[in-house]
C-alpha positions as CSV (number, residue, x, y, z in Angstrom):
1,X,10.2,99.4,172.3
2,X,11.3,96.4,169.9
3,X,13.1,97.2,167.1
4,X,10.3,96.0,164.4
5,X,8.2,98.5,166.4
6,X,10.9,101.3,166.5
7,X,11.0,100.9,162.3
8,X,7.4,101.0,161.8
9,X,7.0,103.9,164.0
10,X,10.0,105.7,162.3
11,X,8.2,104.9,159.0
12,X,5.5,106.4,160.3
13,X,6.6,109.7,161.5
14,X,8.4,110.3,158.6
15,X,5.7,110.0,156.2
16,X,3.2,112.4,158.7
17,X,5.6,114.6,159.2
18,X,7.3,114.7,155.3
19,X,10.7,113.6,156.6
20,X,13.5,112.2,154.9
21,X,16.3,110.5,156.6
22,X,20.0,110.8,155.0
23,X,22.4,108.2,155.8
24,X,26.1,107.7,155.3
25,X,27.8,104.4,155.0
26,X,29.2,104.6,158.0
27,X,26.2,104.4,159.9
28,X,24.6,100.6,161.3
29,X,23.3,98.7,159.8
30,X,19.4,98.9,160.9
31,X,19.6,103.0,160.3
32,X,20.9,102.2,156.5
33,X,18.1,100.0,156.0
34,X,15.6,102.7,156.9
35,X,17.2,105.5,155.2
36,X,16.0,107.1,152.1
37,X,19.4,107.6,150.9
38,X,22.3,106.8,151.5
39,X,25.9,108.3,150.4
40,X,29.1,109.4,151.0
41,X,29.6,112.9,152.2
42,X,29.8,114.7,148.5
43,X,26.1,112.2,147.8
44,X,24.4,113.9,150.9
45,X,25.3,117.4,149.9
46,X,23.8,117.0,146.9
47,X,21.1,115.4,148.3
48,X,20.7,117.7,151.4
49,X,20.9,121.3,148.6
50,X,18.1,119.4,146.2
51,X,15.9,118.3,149.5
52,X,12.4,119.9,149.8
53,X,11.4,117.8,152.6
54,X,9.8,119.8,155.6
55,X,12.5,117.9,158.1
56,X,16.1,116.2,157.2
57,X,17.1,113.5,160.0
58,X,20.8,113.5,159.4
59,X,21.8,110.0,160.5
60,X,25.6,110.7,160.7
61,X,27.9,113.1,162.5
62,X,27.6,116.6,163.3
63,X,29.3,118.2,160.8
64,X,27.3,116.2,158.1
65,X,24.3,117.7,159.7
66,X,25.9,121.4,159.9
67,X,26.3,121.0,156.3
68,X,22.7,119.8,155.3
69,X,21.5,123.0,157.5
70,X,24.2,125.3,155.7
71,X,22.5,124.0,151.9
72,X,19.1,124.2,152.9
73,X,19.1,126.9,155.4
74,X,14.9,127.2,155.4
75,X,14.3,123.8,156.6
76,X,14.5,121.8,159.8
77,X,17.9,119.4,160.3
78,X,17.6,116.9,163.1
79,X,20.4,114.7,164.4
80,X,19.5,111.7,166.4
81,X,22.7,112.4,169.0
82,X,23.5,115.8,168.9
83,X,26.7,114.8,171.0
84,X,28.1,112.3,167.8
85,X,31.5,114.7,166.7
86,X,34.1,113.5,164.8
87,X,38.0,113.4,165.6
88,X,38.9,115.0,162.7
89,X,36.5,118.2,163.3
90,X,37.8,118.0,167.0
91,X,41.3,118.7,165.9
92,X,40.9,121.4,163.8
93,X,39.1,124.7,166.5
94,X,38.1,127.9,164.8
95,X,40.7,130.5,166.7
96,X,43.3,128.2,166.4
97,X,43.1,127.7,162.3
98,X,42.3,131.9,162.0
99,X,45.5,132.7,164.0
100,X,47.6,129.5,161.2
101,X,45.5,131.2,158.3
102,X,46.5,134.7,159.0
103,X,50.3,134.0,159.5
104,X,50.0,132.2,155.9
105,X,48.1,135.2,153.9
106,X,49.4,134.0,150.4
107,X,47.9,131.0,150.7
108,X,44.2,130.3,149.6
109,X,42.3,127.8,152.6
110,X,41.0,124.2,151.1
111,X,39.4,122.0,154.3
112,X,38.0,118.6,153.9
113,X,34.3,118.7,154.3
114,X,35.1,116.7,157.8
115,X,35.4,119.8,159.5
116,X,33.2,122.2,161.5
117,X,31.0,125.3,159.9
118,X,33.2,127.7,161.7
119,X,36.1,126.0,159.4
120,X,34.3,125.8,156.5
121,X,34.0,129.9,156.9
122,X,37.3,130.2,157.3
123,X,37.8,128.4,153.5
124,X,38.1,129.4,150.3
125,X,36.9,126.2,149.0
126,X,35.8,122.5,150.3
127,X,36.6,119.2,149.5
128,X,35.7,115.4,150.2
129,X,37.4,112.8,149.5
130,X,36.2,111.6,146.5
131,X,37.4,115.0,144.9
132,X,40.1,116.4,146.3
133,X,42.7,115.1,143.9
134,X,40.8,116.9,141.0
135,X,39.9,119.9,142.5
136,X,43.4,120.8,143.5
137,X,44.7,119.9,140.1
138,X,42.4,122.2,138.6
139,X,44.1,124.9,140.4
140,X,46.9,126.9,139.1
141,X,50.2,125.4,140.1
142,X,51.6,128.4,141.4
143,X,48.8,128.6,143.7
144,X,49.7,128.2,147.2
145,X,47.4,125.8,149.2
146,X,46.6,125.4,153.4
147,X,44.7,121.9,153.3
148,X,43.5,121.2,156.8
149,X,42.1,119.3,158.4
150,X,43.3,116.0,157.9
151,X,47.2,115.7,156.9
152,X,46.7,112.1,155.7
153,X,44.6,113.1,153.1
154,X,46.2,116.4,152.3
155,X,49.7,114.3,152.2
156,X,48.4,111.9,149.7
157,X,47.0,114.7,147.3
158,X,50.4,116.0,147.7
159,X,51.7,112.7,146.8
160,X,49.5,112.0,143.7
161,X,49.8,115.9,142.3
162,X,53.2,116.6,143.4
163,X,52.0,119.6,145.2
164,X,53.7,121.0,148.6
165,X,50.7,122.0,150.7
166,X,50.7,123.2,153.5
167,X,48.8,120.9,156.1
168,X,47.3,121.0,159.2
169,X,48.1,118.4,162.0
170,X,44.9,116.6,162.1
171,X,43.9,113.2,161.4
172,X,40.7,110.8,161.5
173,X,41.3,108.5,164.4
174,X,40.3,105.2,163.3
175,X,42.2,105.8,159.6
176,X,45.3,106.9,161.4
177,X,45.1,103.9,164.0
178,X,45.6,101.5,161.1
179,X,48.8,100.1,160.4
180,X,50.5,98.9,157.6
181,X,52.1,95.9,159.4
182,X,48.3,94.9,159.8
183,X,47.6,95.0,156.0
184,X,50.8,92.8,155.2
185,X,50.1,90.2,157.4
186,X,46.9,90.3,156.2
187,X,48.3,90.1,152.8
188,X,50.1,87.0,153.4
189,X,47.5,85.0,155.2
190,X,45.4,86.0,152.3
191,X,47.3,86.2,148.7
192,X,44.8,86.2,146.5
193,X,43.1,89.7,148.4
194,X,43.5,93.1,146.8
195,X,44.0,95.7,149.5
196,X,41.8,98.7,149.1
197,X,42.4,101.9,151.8
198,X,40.4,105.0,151.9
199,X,43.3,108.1,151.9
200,X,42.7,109.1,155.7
201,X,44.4,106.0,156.1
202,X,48.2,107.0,157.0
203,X,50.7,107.3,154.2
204,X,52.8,104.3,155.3
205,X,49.6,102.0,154.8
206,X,48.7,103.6,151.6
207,X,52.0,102.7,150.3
208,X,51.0,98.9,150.6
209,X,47.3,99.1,149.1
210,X,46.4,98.4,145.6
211,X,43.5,100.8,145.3
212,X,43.1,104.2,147.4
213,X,39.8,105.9,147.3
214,X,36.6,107.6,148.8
215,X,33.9,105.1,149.9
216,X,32.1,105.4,147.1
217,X,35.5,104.9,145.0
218,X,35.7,101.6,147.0
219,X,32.5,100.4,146.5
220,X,32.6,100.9,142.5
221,X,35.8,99.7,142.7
222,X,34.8,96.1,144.3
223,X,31.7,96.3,141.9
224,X,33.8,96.4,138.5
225,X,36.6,94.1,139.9
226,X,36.5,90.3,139.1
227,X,38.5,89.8,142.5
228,X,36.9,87.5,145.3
229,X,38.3,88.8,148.1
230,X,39.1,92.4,149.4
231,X,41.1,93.3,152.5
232,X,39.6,97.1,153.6
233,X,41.2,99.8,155.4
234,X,38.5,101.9,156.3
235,X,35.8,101.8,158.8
236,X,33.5,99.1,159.3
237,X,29.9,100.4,158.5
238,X,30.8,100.6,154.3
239,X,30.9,96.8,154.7
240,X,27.1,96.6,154.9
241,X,26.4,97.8,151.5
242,X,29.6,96.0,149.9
243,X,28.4,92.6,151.0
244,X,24.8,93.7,150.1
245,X,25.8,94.5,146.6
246,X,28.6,91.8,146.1
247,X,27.4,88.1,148.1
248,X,29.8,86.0,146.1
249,X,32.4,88.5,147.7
250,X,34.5,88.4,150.9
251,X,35.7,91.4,152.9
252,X,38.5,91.8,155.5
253,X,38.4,94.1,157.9
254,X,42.0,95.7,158.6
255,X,41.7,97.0,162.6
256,X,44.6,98.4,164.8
257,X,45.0,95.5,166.7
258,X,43.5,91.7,166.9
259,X,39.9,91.0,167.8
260,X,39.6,94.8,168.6
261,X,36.7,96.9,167.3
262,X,38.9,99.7,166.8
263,X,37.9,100.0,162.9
264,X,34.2,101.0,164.2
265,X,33.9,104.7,164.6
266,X,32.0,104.9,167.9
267,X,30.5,108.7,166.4
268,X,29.1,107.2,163.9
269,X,27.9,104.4,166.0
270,X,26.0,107.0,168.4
271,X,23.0,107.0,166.8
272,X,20.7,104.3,167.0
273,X,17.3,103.2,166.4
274,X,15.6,104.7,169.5
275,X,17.7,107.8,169.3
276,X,16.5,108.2,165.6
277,X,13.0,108.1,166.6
278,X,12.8,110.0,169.5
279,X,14.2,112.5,167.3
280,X,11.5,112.2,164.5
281,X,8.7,112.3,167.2
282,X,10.0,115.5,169.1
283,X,11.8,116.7,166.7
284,X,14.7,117.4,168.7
285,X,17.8,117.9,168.5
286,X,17.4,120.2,165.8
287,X,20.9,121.9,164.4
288,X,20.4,126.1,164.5
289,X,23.2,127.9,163.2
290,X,23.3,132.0,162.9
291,X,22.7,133.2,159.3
292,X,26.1,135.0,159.1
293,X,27.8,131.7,159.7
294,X,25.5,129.6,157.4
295,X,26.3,132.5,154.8
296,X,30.1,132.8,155.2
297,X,30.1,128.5,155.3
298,X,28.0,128.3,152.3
299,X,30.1,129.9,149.6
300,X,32.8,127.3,149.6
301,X,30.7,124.9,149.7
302,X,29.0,126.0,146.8
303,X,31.9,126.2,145.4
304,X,33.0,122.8,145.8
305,X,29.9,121.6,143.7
306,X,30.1,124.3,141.2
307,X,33.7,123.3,140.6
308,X,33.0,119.4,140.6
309,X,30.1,119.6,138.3
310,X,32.2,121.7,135.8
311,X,35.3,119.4,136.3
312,X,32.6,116.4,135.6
313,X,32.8,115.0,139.1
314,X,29.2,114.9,139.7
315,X,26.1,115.7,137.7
């Protein structure tokens, strides 16, 4: 089927069948376009708890979708590839965290929302990264602190708070596969660029950017600047929505090595147009989760938002 066909079919479907379709920045460009909203991972939270929709069509990765389901356990949460992962869930299995959490029983368990349901049980609290920095801060600084799963992240909250962590070994591998050496060469073919880097970038490349934030950090960020020109260390699908919200702007993709699409997250990238509406017309593959996990997942979740909406993070 042709694409215009695959939209208007999609558009269809989702108004028989009171659908809405979250999307993160991440994804391409044709499944931003048809999404009803689109976010970072703290946005579609929110969006995913307030949703009373009969289906959510999760177009990003699997854990995104385990989290819609674990918000708004009574209705249906479709993923167009149920096979799209993430590297940074991958490095971080259950039974290996329980047996690091229980040989560290002083320390209370913060993981990065990019990590599975089975991990998000296993915390005491959740984080993205647009709120990390505040929500440890808010802690007490005696408190001791396991931040998994991603020790780029968790190294530069350590950095900015002067905390000491404790990290798990787990990184996002498109961040981590950018390189600093990149960014200054970049730099100096490009002098008049300001070098913005999301913070699962790795800590030698962070040290070279001008602004570090979440993607909806950089995308305010570019908005309020009166720069022209914005080298990015992050992945390639937030580019959509900068150059549809700044024309008169130009963007630099920082990848791990020339000509390469190595800043492309090929999870993200899994789901596509025909995926997304075979799964609005079967309704497959749907995300079940047991209630005792959904229950035991839910609380730090909860906690997360209850916590950023008292710190004045969100609304």
């Amino acid at each position: 089927m042709e694409a215009e066909k695959l939209k208007s079919e999609i558009i269809r479907l989702k108004k028989e069948k009171n659908a809405v379709i979250l999307g993160h920045y991440y994804q391409r460009d044709e499944i931003q376009d048809l999404s009803d909203y689109i976010g970072d991972s703290l946005a579609l939270a929110q969006m995913a708890q307030q949703c009373n929709n009969d289906i959510i069509v999760f177009c990003g990765v699997h854990f995104m979708a385990e989290t819609a389901k674990i918000l708004n356990p009574s209705c249906k949460v479709l993923l167009p590839d149920i096979t799209a992962t993430c590297s940074l869930a991958e490095s971080c299995k259950g039974e290996d965290f329980a047996r690091f959490k229980a040989q560290h029983p002083d320390h209370m368990v913060i993981s990065y929302v990019n990590c599975s349901a089975e991990i998000k049980a296993l915390s005491d609290l959740i984080c993205t990264s647009g709120n990390a920095e505040k929500l440890v801060r808010s802690l007490p600084e005696d408190q001791k602190i396991i931040f998994a799963p991603d020790k780029n992240l968790g190294g530069y909250i350590n950095s900015v708070t002067g905390r000491h962590m404790l990290l798990w070994d787990g990184v996002c591998m498109v961040h981590d596969a950018m390189r600093a050496e990149t960014v200054m060469k970049l730099k100096l073919e490009h002098p008049d660029a300001v070098v913005i880097a999301h913070p699962e970038c790795n800590g030698a490349l962070l040290k070279v950017a001008d602004f570090i934030g979440s993607t909806k950090a950089m995308l305010t960020y570019i908005e309020k600047s009166g720069k022209k020109k914005f080298i990015v260390a992050t992945e390639t699908g937030i580019l959509y929505e900068m150059r549809k919200n700044n024309p008169d702007k130009e963007f630099i993709t920082v990848t791990a090595k020339e000509g390469c699409n190595c800043a492309d997250c090929s999870y993200m990238k899994q789901n596509t147009l025909e995926k997304l509406y075979t799964c609005l017309r079967d309704e497959t593959p749907e995300i079940v989760m047991d209630a005792d996990t959904i229950e035991k997942a839910k609380l730090p979740i909860i906690r997360m938002l209850d916590l950023s909406k008292q710190l004045g993070i969100i609304k």
